[in-house]
LOZA-660850 format. One record per residue: residue number from 1; residue in three letters; z, y, x of N, C-alpha, C in turn. Coordinates in steps of 0.05 Angstrom, whole numbers. Each point is the difference from the previous one (the first is absolute). Last residue first. Example, Ala and Ser with C-alpha at 12.3 -4.5 7.8 and 13.67 -1.06 7.14 Angstrom:
2
PT   num   residuo      npz      npy      npx     capz     capy     capx      cpz      cpy      cpx
PT     2       SER      142      -45      257        1       24       16       14       22      -15
PT     1       ALA       -1     -115        6        0       24      -18        0       24       18
***
This chain:
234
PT   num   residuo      npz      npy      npx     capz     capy     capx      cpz      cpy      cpx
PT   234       UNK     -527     -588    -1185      -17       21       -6        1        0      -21
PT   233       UNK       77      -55       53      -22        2      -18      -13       27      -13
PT   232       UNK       57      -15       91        3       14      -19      -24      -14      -18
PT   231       UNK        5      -34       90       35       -5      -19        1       11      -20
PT   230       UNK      -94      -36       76       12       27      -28       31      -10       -8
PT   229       UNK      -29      -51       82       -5        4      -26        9       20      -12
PT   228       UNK      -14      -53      106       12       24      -20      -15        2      -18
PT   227       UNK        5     -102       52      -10       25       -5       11       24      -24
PT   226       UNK       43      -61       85       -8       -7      -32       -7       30       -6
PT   225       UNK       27      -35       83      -18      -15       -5       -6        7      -35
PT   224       UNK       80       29       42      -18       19        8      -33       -6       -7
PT   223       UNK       92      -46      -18      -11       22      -13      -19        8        0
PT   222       UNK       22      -55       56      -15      -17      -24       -7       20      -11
PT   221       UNK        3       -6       98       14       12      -19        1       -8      -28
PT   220       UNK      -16      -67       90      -13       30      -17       20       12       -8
PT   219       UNK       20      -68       56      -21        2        5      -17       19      -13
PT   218       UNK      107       -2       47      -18       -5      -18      -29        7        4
PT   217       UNK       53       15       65       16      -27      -15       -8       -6      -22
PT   216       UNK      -44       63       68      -11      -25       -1       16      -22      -18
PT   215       UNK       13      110       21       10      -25       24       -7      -38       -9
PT   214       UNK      -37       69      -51       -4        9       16        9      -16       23
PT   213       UNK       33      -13      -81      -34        0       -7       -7        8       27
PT   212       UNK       83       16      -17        7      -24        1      -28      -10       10
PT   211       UNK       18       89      -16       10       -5       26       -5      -35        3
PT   210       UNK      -20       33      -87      -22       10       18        6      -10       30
PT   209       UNK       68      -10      -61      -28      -16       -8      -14        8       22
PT   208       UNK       72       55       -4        2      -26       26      -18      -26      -15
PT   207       UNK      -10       86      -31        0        5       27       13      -23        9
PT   206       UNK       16        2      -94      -35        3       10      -12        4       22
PT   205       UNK       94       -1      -20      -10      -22       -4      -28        4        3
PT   204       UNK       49       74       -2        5       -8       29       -6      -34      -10
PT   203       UNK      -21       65      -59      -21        5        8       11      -21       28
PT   202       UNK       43      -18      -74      -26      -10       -6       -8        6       29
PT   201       UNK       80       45      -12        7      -34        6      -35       -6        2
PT   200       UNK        7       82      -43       -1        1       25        5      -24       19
PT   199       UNK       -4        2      -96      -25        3       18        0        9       31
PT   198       UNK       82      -24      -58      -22      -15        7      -27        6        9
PT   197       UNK       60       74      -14        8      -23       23      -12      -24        3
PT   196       UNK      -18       58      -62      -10        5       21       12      -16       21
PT   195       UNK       21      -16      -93      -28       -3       10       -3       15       21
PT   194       UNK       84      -17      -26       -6      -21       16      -36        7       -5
PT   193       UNK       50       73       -7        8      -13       24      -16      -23       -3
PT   192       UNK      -11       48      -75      -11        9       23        4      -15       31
PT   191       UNK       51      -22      -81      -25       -2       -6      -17        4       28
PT   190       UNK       88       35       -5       -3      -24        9      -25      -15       -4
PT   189       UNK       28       79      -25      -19       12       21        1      -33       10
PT   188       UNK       43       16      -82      -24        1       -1      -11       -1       23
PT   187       UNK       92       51        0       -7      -40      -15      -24        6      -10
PT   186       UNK       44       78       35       -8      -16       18      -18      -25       -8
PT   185       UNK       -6       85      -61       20      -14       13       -6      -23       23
PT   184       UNK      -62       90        6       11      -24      -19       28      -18       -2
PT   183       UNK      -54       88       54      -13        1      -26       19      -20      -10
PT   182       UNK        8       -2       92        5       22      -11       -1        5      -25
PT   181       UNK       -9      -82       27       28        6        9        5       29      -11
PT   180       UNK      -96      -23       14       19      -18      -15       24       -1       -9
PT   179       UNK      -44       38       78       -6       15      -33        4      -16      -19
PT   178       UNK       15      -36       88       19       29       -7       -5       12      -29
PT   177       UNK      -51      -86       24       37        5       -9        7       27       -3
PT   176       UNK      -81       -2       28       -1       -7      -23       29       -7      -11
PT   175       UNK      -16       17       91      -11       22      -16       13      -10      -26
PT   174       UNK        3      -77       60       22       35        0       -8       17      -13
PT   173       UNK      -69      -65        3       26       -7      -22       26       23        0
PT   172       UNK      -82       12       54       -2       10      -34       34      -13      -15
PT   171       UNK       -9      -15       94       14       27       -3      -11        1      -38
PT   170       UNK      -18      -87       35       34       15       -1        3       22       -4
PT   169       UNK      -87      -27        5        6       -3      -24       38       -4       -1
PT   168       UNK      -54       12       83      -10       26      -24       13       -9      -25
PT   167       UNK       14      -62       73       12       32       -3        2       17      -18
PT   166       UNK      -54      -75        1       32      -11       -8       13       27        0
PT   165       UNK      -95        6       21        8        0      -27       26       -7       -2
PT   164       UNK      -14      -11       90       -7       27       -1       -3        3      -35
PT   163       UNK        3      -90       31       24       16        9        7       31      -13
PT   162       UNK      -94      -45       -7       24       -5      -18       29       16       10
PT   161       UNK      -79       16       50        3        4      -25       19       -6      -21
PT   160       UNK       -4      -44       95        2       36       -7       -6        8      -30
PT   159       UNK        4      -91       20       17        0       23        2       43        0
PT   158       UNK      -53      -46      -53        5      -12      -10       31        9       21
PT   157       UNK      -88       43       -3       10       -3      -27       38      -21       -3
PT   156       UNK      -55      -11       76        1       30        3       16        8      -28
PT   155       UNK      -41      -89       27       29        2        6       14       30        3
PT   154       UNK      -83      -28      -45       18       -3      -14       31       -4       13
PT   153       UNK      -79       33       40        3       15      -26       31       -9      -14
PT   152       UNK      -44      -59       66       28       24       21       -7       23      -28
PT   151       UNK      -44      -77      -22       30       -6        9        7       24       10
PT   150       UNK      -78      -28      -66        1       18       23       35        0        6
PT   149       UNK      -62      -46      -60       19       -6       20        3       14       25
PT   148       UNK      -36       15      -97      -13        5       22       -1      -19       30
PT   147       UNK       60       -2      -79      -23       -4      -10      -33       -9       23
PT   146       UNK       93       50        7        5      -37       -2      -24       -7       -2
PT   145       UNK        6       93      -12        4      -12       34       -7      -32        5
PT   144       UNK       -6       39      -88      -18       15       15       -7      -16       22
PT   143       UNK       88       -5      -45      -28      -12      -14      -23       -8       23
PT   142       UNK       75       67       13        8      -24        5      -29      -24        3
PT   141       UNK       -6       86      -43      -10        5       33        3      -28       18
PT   140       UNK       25       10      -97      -27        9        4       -9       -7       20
PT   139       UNK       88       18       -8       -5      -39      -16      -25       11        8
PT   138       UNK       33       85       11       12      -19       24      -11      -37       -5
PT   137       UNK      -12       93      -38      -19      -13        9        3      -24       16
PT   136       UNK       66       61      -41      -17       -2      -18      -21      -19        6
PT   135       UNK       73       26       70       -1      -27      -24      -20        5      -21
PT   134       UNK        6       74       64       -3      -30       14        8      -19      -22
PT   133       UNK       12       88      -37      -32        1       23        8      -23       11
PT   132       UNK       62        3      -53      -21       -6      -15      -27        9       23
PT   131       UNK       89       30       16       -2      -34        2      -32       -6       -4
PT   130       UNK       13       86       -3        4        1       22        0      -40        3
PT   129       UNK       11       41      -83      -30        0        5        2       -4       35
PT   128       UNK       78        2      -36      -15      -16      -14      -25       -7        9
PT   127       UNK       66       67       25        2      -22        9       -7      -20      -10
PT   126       UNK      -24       76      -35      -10       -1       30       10      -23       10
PT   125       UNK       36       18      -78      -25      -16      -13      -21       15       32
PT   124       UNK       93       20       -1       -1      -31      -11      -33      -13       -7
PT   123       UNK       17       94       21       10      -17       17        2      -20        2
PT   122       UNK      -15       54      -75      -21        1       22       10      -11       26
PT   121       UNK       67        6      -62      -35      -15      -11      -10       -2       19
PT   120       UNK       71       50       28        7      -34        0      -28      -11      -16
PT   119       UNK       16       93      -11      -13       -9       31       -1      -17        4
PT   118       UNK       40       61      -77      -24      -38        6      -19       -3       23
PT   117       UNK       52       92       -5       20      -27       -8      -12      -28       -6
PT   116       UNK      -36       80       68        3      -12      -29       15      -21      -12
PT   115       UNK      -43       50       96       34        7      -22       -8       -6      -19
PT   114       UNK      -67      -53       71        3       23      -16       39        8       -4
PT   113       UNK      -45      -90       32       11       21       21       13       30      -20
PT   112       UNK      -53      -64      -40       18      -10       -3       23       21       28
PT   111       UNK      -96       15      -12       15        4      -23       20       -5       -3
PT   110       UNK      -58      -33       73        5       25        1       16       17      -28
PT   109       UNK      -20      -84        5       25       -4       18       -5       27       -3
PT   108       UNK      -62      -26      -48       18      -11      -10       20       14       15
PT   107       UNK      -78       -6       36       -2       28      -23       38       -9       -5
PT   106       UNK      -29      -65       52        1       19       29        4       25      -34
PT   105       UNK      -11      -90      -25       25       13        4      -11       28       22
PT   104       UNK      -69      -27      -37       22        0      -32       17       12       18
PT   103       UNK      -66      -26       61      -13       19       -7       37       13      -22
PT   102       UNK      -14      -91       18       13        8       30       -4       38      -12
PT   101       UNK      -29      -56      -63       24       -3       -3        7       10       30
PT   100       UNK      -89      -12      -12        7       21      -16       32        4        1
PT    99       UNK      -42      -60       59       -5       36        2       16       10      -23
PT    98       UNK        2      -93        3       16       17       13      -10       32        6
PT    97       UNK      -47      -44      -63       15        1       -8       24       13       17
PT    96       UNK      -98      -25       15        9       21       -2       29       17       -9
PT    95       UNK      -33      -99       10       -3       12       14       18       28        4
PT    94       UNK        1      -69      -90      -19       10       23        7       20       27
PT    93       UNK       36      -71     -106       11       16       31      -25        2        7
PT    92       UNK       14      -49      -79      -13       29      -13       11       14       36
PT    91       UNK       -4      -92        5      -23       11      -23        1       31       -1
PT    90       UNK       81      -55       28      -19       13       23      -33       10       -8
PT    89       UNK       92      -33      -49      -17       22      -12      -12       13       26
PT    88       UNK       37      -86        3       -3        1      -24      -21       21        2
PT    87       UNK       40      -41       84      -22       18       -8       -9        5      -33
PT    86       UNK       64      -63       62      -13        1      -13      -18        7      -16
PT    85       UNK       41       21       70      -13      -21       18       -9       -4      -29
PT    84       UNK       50       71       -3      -15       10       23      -18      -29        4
PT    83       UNK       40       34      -97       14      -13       21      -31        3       28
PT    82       UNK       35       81      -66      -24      -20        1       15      -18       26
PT    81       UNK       47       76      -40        6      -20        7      -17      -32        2
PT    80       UNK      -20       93       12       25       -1       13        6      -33       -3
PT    79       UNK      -74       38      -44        3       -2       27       25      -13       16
PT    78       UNK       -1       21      -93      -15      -18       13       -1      -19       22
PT    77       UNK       30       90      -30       25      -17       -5      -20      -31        9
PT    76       UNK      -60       79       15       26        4       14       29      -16      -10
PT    75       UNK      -85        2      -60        4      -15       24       23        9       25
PT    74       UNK      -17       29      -98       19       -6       11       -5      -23       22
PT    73       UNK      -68        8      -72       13       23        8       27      -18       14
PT    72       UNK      -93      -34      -43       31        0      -13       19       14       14
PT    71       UNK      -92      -24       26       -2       26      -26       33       12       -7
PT    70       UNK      -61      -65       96       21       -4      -25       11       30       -9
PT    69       UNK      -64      -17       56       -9      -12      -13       23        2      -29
PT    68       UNK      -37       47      107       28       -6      -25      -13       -7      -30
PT    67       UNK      -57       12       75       13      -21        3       19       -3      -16
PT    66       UNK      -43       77       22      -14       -9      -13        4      -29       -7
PT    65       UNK       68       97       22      -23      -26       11      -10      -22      -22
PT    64       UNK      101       58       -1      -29       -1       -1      -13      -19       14
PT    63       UNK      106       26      -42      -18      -17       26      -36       10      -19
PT    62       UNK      107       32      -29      -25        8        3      -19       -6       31
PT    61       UNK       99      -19      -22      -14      -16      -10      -29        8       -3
PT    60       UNK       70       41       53      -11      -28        3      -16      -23      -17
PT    59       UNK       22      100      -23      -22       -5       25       -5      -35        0
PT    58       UNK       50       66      -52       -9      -19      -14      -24      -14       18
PT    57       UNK       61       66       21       15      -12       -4      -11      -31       -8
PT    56       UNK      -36       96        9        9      -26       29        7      -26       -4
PT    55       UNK        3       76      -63      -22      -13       -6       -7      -28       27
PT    54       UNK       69       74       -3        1      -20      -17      -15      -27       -7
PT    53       UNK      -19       81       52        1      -19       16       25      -31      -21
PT    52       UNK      -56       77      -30      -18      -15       14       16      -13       16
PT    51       UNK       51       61      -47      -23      -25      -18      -12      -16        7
PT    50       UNK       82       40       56      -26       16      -18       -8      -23      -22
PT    49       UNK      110        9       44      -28       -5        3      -27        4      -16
PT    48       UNK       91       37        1      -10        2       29      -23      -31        1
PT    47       UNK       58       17      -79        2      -27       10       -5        4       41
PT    46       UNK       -2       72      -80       20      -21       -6        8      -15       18
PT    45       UNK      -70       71       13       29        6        4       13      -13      -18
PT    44       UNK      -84      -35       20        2        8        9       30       11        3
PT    43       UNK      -40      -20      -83        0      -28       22       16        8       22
PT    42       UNK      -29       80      -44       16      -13      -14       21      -34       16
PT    41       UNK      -90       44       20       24       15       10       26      -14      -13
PT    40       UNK      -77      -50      -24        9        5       23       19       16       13
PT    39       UNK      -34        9      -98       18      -24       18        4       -9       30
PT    38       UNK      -56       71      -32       32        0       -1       22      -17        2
PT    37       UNK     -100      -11       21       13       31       12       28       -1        2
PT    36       UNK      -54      -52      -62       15      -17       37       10       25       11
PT    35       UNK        9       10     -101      -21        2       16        7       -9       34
PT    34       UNK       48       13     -102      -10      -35       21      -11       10        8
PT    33       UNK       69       58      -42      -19       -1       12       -2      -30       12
PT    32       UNK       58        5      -91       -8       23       34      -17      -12       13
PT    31       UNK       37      -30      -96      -16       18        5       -8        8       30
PT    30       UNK       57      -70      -23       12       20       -8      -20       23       -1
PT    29       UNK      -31      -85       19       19       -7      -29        7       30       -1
PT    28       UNK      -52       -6       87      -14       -4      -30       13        5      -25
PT    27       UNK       53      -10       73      -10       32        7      -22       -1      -30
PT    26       UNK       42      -81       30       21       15      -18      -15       33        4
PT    25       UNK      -55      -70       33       11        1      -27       15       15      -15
PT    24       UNK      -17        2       97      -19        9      -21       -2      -11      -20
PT    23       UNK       72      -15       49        2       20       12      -32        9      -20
PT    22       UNK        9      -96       11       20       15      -21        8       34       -1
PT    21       UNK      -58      -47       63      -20      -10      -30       27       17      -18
PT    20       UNK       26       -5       86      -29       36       -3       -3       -9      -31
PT    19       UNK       70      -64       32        6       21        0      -26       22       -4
PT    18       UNK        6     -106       14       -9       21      -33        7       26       -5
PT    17       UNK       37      -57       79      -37        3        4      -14       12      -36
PT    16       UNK       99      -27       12       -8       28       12      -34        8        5
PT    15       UNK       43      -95      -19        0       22      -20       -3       26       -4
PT    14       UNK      -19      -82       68       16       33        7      -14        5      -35
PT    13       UNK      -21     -108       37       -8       29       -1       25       24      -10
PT    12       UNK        9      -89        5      -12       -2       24       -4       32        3
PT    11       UNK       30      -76      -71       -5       25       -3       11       15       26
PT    10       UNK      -23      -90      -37       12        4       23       13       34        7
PT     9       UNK      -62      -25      -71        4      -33        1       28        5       24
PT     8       UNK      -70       57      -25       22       -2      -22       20      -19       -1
PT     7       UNK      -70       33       64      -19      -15      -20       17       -3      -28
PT     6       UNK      -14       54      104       19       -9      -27      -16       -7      -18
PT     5       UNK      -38       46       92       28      -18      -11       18       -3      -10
PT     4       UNK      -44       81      -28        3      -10       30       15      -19       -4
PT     3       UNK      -53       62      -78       29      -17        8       -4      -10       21
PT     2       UNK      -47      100      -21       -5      -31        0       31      -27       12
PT     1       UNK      -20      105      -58        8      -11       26       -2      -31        0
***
């Protein structure tokens, strides 16, 4: 099972996402059946969820396309907190990205509805990917706009798009407390507060740059003037 935001550093991720990998170990160690067949049923009347949708789990981070450049895994923690005007890791962003992440939560949410007692995973990581279809591309598009000067792009992004990520990324934070709260002691989730809360502060500063750039009180962006560079060394 693949780790979902988490790097070790914040520990972000559900100790519960090693539940199939441990469920076919302990069947290996004790002799019994590893066949998906069985582990599945098995999966199945523990948890009421299958294999394949365990496997959901490891969605946000499985991006495709010919544009992903970067090898090192765990863009869904990235993303999230790639700054929007500074664009560190706008190198490895493309296009196709909100598809795929608009595509994540719609599977995601249908699992989390389910009778299963980790419904909250899959809930927390819809309210993820649900952010992540409008902020993954969001510095990119910024860029793009500025670049272009195309003004009503960037008062569209800037006056609707953003707002509309502020949302999305209150309910992941609700999400993500609850399963937080559920699984841990309280102390640690302070970590979490101030990095999402700063990124969310970021996204209502980056909308009154733009707002500022637009109503003429300033003359550029600076950020925006500076060219995107690889962040990962090859």
């Amino acid at each position: 099972m693949t780790v979902v935001f988490s790097d070790g550093d914040g520990g972000e991720s559900s100790a519960f996402f090693a539940l199939p990998t441990l469920l076919s170990v302990s069947e290996c160690l004790y002799g019994g059946d590893t066949s998906d067949e069985f582990l599945n049923i098995r999966s199945k009347a523990l948890w009421n969820v299958t294999l394949a949708e365990w496997e959901l789990l490891a969605l946000p981070n499985r991006l495709k396309g010919t544009a992903t450049k970067d090898k090192r895994g765990n863009p869904c923690k990235y993303l999230v907190y790639n700054d929007p005007l500074l664009g560190i890791c706008d190198c490895y962003v493309y296009p196709e990205m909100q598809e795929y992440y608009r595509e994540y939560s719609k599977r995601l949410k249908t699992v989390s509805k389910t009778r299963t007692p980790f419904g909250y995973l899959f809930a927390t990581l819809q309210a993820l990917c649900s952010f992540l279809e409008l902020k993954s591309t969001l510095g990119a598009e910024l860029a793009n706009a500025y670049l272009a000067k195309d003004c009503k792009r960037l008062e569209m992004l800037c006056l609707k798009r953003i707002p509309e990520c502020i949302v999305r990324l209150d309910c992941f934070y609700e999400s993500l407390k609850r399963q937080w709260l559920q699984e841990n002691h309280s102390v640690g989730f302070e970590v979490l507060d101030v990095r999402i809360g700063g990124g969310r502060e970021r996204l209502c500063k980056v909308a009154d740059t733009v707002k500022d750039f637009l109503n003429g009180k300033v003359a550029r962006i600076e950020e925006l003037e500076q060219a995107r560079l690889p962040y990962f060394v090859n």
